[in-house]
MDTraj code that builds the backbone (N, CA, C; nanometers):
import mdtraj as md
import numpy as np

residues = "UNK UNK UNK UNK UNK UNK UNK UNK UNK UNK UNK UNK UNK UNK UNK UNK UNK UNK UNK UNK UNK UNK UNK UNK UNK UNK UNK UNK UNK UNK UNK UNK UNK UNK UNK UNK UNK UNK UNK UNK UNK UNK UNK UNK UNK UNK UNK UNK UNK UNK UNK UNK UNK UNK UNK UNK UNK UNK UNK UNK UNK UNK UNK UNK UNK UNK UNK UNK UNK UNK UNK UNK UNK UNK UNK UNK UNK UNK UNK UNK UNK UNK UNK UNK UNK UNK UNK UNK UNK UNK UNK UNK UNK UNK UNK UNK UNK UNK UNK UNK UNK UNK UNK UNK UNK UNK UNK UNK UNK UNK UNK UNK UNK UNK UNK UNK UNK UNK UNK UNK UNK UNK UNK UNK UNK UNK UNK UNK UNK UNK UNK UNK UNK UNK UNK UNK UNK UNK UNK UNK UNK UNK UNK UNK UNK UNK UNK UNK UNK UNK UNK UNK UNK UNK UNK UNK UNK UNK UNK UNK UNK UNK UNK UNK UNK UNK UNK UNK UNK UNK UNK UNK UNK UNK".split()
xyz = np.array([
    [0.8411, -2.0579, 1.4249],
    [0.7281, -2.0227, 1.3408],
    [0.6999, -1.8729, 1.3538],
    [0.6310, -1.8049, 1.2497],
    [0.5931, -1.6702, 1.2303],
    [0.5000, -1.6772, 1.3112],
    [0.4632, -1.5510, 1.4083],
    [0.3491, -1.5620, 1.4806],
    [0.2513, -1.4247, 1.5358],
    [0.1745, -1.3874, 1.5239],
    [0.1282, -1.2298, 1.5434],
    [0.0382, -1.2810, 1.6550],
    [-0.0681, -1.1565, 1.7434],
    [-0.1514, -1.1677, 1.8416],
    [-0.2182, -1.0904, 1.7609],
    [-0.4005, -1.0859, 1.7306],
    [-0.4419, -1.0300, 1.6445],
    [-0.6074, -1.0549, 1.7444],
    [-0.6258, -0.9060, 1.7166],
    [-0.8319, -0.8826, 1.7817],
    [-0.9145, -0.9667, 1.6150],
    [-0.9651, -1.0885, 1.6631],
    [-1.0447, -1.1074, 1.5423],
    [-1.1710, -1.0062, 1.5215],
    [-1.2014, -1.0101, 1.4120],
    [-1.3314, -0.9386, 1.3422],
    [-1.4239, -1.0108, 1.3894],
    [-1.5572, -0.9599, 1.3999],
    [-1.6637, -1.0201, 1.3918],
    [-1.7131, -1.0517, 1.3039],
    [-1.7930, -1.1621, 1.3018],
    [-1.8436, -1.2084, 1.1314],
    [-1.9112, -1.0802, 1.0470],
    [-2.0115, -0.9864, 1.0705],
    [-2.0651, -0.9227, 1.0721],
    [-1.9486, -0.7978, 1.0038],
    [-1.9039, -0.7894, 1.0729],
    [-1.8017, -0.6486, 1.0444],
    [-1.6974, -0.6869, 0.9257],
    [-1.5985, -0.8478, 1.0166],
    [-1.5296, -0.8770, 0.8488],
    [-1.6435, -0.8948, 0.7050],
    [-1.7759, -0.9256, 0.7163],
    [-1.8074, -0.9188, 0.5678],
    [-1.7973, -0.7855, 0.5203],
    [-1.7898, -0.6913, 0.5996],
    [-1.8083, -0.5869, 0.5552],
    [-1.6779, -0.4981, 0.5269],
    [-1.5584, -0.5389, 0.5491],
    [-1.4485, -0.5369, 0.5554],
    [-1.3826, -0.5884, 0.4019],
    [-1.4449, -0.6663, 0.4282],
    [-1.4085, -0.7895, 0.2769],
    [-1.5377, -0.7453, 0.1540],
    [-1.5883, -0.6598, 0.1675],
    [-1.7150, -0.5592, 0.0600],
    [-1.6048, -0.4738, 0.0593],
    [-1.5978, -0.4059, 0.1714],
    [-1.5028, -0.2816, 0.1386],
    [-1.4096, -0.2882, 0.0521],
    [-1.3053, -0.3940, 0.0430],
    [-1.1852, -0.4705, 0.0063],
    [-1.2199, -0.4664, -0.1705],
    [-1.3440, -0.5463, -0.1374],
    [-1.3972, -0.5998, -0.2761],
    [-1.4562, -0.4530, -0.3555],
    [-1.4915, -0.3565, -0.3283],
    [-1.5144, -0.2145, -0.3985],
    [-1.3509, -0.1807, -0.4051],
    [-1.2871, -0.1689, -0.3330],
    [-1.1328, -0.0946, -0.3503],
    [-1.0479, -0.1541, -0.4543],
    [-1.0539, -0.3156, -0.4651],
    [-1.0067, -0.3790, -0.5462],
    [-1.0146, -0.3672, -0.6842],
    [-1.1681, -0.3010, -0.7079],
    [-1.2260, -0.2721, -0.8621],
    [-1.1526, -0.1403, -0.8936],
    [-1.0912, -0.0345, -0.8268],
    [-1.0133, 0.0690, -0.8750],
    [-0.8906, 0.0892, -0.8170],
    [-0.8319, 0.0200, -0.7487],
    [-0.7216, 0.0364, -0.7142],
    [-0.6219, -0.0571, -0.7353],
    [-0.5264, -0.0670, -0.7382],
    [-0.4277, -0.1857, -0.7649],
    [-0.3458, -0.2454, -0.6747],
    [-0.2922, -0.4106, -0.6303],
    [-0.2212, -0.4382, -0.5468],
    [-0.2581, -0.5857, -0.4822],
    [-0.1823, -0.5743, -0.3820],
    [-0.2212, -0.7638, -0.3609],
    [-0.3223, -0.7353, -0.2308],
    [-0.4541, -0.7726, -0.2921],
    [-0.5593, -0.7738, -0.1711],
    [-0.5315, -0.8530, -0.0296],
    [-0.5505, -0.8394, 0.0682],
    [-0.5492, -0.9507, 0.1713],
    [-0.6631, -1.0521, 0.1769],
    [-0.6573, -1.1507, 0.1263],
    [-0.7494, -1.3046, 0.1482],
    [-0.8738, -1.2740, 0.2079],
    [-1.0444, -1.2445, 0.1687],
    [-1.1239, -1.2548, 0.2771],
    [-1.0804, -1.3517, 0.3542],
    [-1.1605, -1.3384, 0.4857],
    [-1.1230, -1.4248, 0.5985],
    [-1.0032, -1.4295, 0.6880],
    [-0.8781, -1.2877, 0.6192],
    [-0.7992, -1.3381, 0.7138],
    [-0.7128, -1.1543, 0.7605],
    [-0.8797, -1.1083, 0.7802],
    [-0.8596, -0.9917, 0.7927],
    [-0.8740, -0.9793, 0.9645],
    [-0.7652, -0.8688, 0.9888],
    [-0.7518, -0.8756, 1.1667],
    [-0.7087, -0.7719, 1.2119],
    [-0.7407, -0.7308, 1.3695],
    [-0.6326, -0.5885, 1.4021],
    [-0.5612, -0.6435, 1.4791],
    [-0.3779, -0.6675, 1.4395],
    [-0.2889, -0.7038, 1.5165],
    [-0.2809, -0.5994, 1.6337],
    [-0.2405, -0.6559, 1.7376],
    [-0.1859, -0.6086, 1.8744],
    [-0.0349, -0.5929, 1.8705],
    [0.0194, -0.7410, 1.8511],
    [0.1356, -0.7364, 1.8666],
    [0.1967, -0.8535, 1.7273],
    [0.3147, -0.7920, 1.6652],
    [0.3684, -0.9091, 1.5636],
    [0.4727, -0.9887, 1.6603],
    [0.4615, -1.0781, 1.6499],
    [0.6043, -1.1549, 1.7505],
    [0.6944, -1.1983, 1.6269],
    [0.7030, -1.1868, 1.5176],
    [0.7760, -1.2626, 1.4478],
    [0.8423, -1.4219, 1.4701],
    [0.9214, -1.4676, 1.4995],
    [0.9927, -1.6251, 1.5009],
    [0.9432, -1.6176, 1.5831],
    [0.8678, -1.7673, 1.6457],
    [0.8952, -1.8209, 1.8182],
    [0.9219, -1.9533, 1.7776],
    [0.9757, -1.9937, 1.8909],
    [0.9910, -2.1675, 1.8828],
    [0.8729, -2.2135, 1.9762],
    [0.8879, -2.3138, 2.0006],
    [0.7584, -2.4064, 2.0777],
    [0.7801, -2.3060, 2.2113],
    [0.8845, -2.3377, 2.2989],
    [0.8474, -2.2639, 2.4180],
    [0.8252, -2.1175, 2.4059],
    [0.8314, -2.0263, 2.3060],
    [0.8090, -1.9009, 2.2548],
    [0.6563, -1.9065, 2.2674],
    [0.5789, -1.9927, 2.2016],
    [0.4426, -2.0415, 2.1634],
    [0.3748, -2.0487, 2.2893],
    [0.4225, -2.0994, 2.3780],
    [0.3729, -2.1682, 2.5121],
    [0.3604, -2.0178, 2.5854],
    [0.4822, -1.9659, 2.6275],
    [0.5014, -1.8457, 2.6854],
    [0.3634, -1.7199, 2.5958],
    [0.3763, -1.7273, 2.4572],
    [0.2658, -1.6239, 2.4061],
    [0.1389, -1.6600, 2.4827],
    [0.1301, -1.7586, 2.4764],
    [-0.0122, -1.7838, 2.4886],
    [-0.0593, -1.7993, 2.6391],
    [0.0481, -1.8062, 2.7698],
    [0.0254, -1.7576, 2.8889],
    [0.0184, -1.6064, 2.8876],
    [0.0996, -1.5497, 2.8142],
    [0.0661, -1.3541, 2.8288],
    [-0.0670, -1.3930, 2.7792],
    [-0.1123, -1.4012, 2.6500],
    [-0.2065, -1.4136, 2.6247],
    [-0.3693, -1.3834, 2.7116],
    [-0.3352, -1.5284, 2.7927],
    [-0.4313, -1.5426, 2.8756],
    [-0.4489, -1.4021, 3.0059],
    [-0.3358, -1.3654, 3.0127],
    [-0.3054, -1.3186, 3.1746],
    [-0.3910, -1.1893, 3.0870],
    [-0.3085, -1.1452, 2.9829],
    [-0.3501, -0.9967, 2.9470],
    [-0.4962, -0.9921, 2.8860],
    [-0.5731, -1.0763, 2.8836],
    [-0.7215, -1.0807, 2.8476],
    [-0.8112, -1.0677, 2.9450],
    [-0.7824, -1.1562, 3.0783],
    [-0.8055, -1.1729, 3.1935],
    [-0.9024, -1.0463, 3.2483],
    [-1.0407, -1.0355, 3.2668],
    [-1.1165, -0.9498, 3.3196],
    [-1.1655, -0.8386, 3.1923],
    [-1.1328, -0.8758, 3.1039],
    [-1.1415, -0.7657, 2.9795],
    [-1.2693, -0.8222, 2.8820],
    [-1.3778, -0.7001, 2.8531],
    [-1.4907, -0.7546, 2.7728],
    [-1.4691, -0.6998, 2.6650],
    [-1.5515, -0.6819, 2.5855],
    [-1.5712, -0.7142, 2.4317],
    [-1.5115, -0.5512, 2.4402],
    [-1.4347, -0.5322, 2.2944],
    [-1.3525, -0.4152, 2.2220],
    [-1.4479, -0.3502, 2.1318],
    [-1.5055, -0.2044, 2.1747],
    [-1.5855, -0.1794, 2.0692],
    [-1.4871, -0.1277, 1.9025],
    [-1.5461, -0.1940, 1.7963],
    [-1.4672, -0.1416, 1.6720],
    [-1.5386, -0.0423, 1.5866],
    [-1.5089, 0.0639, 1.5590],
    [-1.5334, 0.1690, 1.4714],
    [-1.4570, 0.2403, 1.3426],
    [-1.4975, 0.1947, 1.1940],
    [-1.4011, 0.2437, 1.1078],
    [-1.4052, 0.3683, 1.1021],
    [-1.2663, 0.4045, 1.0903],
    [-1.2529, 0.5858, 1.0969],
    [-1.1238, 0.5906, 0.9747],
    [-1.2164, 0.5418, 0.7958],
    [-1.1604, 0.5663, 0.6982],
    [-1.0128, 0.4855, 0.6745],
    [-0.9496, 0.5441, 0.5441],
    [-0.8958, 0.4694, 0.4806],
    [-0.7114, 0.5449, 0.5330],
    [-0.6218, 0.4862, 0.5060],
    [-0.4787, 0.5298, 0.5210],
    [-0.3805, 0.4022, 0.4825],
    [-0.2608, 0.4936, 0.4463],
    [-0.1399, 0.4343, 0.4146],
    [-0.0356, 0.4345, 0.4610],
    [0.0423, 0.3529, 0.4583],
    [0.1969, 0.3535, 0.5109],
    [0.2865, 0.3114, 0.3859],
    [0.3726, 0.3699, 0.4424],
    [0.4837, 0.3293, 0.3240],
    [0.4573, 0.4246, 0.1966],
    [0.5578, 0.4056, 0.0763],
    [0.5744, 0.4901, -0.0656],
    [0.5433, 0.3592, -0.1974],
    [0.5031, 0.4265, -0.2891],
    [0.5583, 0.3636, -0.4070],
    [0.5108, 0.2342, -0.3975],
    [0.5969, 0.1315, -0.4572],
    [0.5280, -0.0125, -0.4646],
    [0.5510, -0.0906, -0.2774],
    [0.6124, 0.0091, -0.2236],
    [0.6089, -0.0674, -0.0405],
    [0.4898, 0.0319, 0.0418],
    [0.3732, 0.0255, -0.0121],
    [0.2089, 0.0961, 0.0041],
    [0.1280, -0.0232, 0.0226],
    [0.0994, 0.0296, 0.1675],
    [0.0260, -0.0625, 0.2501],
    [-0.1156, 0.0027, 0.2416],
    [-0.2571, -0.0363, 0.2242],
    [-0.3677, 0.0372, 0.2236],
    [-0.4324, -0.0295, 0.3728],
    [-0.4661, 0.0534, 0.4542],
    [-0.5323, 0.0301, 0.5447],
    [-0.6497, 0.0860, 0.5924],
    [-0.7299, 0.0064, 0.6547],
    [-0.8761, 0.0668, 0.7258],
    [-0.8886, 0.1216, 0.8687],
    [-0.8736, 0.2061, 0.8901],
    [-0.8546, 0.3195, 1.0238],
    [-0.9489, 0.2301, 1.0797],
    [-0.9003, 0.2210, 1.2574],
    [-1.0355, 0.1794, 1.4200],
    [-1.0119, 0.2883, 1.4723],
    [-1.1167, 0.3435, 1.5020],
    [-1.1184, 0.4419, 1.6718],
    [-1.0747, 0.3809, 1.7361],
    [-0.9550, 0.4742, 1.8012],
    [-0.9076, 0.3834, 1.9660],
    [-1.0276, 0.4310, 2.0447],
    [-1.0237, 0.3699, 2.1216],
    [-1.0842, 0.3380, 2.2319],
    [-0.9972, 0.3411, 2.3543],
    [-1.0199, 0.3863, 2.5075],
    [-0.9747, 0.3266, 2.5410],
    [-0.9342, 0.1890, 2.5941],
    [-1.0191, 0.0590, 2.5883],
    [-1.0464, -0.0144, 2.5775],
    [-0.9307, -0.1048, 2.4820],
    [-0.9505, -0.0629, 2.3613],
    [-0.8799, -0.1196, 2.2942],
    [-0.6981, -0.0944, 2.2950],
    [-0.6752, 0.0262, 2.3769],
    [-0.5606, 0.0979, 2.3945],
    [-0.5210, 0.0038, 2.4959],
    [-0.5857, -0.0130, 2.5976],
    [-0.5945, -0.1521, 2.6909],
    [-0.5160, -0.2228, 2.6393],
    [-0.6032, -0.2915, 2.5777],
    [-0.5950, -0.4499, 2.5519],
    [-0.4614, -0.4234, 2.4850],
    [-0.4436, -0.3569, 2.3885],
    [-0.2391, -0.3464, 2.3456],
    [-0.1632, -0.3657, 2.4253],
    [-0.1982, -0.2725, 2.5431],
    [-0.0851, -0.1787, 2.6275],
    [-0.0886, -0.3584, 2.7146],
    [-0.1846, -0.4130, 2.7547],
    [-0.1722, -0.5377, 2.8237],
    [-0.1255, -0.6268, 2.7916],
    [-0.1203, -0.6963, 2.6332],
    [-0.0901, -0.7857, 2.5718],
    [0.0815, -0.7783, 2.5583],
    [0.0948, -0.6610, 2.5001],
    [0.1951, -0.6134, 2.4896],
    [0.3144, -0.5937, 2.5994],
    [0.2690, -0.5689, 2.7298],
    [0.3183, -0.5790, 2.8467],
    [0.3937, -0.7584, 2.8993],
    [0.2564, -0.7961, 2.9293],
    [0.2897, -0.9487, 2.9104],
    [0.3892, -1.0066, 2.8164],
    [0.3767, -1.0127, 2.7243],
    [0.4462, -1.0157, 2.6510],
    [0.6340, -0.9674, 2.6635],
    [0.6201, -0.8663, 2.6921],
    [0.7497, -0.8352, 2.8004],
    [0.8134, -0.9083, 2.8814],
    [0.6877, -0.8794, 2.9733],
    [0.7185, -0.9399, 3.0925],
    [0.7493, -1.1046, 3.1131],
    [0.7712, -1.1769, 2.9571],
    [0.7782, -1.2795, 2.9584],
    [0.9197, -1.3247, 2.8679],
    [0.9651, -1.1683, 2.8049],
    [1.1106, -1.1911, 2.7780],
    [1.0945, -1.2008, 2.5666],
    [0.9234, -1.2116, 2.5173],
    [0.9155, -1.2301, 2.4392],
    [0.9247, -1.1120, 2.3793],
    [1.0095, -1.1156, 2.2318],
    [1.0324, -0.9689, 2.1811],
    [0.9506, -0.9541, 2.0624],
    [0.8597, -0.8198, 2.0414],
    [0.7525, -0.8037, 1.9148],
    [0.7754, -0.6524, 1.8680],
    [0.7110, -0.6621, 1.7194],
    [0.7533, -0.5172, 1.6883],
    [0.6792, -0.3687, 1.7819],
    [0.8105, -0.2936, 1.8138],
    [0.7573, -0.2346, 1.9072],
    [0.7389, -0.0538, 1.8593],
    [0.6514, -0.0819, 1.7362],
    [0.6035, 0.0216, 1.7104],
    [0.4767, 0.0910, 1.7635],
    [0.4738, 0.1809, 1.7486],
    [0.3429, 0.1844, 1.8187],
    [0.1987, 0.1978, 1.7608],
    [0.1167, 0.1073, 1.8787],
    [0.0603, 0.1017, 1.8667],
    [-0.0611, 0.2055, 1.7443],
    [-0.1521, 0.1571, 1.6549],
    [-0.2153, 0.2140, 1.5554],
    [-0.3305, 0.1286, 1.5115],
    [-0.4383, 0.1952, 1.5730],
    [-0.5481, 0.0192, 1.5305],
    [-0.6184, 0.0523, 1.3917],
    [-0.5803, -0.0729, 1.3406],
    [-0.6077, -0.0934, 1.1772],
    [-0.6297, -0.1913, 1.1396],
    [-0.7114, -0.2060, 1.0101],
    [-0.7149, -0.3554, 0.9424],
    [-0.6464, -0.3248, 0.8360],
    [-0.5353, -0.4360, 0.7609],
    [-0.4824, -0.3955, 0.6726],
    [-0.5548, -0.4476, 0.5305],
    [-0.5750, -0.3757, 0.4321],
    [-0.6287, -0.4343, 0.2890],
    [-0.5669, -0.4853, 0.2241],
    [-0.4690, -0.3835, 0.1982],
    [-0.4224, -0.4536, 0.0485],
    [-0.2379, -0.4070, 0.0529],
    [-0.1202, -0.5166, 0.0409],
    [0.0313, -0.4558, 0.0030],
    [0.0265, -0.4029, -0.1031],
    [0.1378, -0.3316, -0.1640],
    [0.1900, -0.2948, -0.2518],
    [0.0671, -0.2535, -0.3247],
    [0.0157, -0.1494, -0.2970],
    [-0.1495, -0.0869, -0.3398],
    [-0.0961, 0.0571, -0.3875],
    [-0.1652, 0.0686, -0.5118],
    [-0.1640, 0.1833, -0.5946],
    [-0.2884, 0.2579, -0.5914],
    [-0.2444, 0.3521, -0.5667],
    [-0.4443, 0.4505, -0.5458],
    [-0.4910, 0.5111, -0.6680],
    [-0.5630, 0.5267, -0.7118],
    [-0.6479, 0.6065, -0.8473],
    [-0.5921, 0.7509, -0.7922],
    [-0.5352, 0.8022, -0.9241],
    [-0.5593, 0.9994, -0.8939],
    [-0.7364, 0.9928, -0.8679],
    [-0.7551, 1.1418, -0.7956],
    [-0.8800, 1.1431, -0.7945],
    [-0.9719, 1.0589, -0.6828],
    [-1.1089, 1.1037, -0.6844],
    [-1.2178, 1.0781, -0.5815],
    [-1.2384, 0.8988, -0.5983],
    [-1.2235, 0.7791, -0.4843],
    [-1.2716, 0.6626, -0.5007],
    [-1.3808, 0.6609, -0.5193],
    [-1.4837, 0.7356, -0.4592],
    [-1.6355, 0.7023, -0.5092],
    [-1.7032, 0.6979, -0.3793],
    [-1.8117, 0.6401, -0.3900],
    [-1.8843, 0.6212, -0.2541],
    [-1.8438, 0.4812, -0.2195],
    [-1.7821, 0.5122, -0.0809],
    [-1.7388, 0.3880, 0.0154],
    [-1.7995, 0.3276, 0.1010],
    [-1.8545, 0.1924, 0.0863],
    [-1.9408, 0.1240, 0.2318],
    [-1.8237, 0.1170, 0.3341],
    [-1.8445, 0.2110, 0.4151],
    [-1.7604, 0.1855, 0.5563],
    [-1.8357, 0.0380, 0.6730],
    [-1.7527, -0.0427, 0.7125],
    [-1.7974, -0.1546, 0.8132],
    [-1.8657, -0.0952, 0.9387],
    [-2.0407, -0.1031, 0.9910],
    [-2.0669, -0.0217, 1.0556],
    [-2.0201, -0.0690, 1.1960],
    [-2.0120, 0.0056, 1.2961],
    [-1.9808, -0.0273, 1.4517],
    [-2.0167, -0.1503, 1.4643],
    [-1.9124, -0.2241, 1.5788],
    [-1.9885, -0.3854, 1.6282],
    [-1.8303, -0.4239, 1.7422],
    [-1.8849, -0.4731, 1.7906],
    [-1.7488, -0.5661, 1.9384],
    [-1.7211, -0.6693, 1.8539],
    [-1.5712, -0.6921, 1.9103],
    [-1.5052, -0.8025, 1.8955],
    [-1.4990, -0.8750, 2.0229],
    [-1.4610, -0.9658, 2.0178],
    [-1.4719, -1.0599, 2.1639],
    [-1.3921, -1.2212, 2.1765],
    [-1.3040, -1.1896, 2.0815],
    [-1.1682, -1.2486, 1.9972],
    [-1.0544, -1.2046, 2.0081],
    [-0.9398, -1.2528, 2.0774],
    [-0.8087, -1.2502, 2.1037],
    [-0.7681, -1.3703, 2.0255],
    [-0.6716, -1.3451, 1.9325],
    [-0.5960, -1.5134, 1.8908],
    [-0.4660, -1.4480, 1.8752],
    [-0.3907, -1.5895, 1.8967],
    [-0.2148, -1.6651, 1.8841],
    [-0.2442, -1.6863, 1.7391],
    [-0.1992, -1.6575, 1.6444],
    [-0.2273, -1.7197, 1.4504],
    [-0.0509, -1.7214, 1.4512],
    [-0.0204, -1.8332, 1.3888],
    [0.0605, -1.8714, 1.3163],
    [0.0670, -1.8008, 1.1832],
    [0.1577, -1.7517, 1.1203],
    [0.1323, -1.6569, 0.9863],
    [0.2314, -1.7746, 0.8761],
    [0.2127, -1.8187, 0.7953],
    [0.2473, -1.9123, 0.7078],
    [0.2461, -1.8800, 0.5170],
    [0.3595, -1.8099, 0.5268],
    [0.3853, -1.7351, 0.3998],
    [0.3987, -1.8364, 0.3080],
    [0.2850, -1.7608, 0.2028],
    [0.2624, -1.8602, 0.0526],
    [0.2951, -1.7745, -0.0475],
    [0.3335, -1.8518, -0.1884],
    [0.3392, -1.7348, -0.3364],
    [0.2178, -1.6255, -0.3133],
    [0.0860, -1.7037, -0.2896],
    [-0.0159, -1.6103, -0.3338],
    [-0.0549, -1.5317, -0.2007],
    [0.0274, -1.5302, -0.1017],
    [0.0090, -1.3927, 0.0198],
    [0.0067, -1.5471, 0.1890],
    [-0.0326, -1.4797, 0.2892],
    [0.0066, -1.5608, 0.4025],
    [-0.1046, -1.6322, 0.4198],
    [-0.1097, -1.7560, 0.4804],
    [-0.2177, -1.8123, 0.5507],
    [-0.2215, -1.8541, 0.7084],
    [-0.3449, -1.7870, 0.7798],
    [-0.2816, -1.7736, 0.8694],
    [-0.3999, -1.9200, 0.9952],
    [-0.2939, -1.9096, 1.0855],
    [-0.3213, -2.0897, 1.1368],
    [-0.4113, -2.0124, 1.2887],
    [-0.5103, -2.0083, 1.3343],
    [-0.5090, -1.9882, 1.5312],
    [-0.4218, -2.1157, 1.5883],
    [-0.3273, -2.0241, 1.7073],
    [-0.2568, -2.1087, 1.7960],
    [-0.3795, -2.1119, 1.9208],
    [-0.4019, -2.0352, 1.9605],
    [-0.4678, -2.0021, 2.1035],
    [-0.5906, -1.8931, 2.0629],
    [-0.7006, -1.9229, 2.1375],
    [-0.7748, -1.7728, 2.1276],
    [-0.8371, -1.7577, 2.2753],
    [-0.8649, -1.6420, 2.3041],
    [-0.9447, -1.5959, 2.4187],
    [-1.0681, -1.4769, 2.3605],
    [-1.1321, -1.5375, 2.4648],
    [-1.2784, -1.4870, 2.4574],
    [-1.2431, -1.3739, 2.5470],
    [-1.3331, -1.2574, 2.5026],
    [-1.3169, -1.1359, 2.5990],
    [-1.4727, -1.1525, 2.6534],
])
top = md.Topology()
chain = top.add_chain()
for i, resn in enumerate(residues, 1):
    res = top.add_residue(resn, chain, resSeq=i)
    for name in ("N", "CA", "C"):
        top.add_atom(name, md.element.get_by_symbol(name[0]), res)
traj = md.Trajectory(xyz[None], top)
């Protein structure tokens, strides 16, 4: 199964995430990401099998272990990629904290033989694929104001026609 490690949003912050989404959507073009299934990945694991699953979710635990809530701060809008492979994303202040919790998850994760994309680290929520930007000024933007997360999850990622749906395997409380 497809599988990522992802800091959930807080209710509070994803509505405001999913406003944001919902203003960008009215001038920009591309395949929005689903309210509700907005997240800042840590780590993508791509395939695991069951004992893949088992093993995530002991790093999981180990690399959460003593760690409290992640403060989140949007710090604006950015892209990756060209052309129709334009990813729109919502900038986090690292923290160190949150630099943490990567560098830990991510470790574990290692240290358990499990292999994930090992780019580096960049904390973001992603909006929208294949996103086309307006020439010119977007307008006035509600940015999501400051708030903790206190959400670690295992999600299963389960690719559909109309974009992924994604499953929690495991979560930890920070």
């Amino acid at each position: 199964m497809r599988a990522f490690i992802a800091l959930e949003l807080p209710e509070a912050f994803a509505d405001e995430v999913a406003a944001l989404s919902r203003q960008l959507a009215a001038v920009c073009e591309g395949r929005f990401v689903a309210e509700g299934n907005h997240h800042l990945t840590l780590a993508f694991l791509g395939e695991l099998d069951e004992a893949g699953v088992r093993s995530a979710m002991d790093a999981l635990e180990v690399a959460c272990a003593g760690m409290g809530p992640v403060e989140l701060v949007a710090e604006g809008l950015g892209t990756f990629g060209r052309g129709r492979a334009t990813t729109l994303w919502l900038g986090i202040r690292r923290s160190e904290e949150l630099d943490l919790l990567a560098r830990r998850v991510r470790g574990e994760l290692a240290a358990r033989g499990l292999a994930y994309d090992e780019k580096d680290f960049l904390p973001h929520v992603t909006l929208a694929r294949r996103a086309r930007m307006p020439r010119g000024e977007l307008g006035e933007l509600a940015f999501p104001l400051p708030d903790e997360a206190r959400r670690v999850t295992l999600f299963r990622s389960i690719l559909e026609p109309d974009g992924a749906r994604y499953k929690p395997l495991h979560t930890v409380t920070l």
